[in-house]
C-alpha positions as CSV (number, residue, x, y, z in Angstrom):
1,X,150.8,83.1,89.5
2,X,147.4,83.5,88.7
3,X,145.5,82.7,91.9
4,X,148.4,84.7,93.6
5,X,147.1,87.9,91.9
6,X,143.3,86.9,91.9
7,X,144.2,86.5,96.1
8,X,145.8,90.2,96.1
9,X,143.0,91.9,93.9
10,X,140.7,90.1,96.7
11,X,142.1,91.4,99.7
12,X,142.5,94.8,98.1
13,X,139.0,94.6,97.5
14,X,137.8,93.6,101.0
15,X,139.9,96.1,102.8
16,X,138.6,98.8,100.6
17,X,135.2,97.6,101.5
18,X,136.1,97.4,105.0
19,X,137.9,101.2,105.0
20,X,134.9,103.3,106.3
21,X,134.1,101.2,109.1
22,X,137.7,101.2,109.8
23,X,137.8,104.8,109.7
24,X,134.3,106.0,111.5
25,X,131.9,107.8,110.0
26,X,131.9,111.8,109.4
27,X,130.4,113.6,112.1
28,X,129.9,116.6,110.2
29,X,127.7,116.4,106.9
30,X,128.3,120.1,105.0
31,X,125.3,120.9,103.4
32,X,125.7,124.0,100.5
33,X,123.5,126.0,98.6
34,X,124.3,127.7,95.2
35,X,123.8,131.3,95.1
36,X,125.1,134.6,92.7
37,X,126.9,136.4,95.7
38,X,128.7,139.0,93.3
39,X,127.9,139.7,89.8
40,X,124.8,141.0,87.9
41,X,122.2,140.4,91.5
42,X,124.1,140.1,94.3
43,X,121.2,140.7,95.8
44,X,119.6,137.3,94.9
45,X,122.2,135.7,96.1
46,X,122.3,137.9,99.8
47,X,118.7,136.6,100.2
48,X,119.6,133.1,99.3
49,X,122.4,133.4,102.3
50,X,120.2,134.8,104.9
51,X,117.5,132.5,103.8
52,X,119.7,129.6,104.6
53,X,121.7,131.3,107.5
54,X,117.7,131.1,108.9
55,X,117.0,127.7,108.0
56,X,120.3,126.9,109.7
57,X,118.9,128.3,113.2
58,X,116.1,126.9,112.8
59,X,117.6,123.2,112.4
60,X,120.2,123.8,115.1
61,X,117.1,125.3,117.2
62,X,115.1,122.7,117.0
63,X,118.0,119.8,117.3
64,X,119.7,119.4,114.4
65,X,119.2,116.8,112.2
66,X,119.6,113.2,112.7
67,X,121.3,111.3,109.7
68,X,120.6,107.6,109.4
């Protein structure tokens, strides 16, 4: 009984290991930021967005980003 569970717990554990490889890797990574967009200063936070929505030209401009 005891090496039947100790056998199920083990191939439980290898197929969980085994799950992303199984499943591919993501091909899209989303990358946020954290910014006041209403509130007190909006403002702040409206800079923050167009500051990223830049950076985000600029990556896609230049290639994108190559994870790995």
């Amino acid at each position: 009984m005891r090496k039947g569970i100790l056998l199920v717990i083990c191939v439980l554990v290898i197929g969980l290991a085994f799950s992303p490889l199984v499943w591919g890797a993501a091909k899209t990574i989303k990358i946020g930021i954290n910014a006041p967009i209403t509130g007190d200063i909006p403002k702040v936070g409206e800079g923050t967005k167009f500051a990223a929505q830049m950076w985000l030209e600029d990556i896609n401009a230049a290639g994108g980003l190559e994870v790995g």
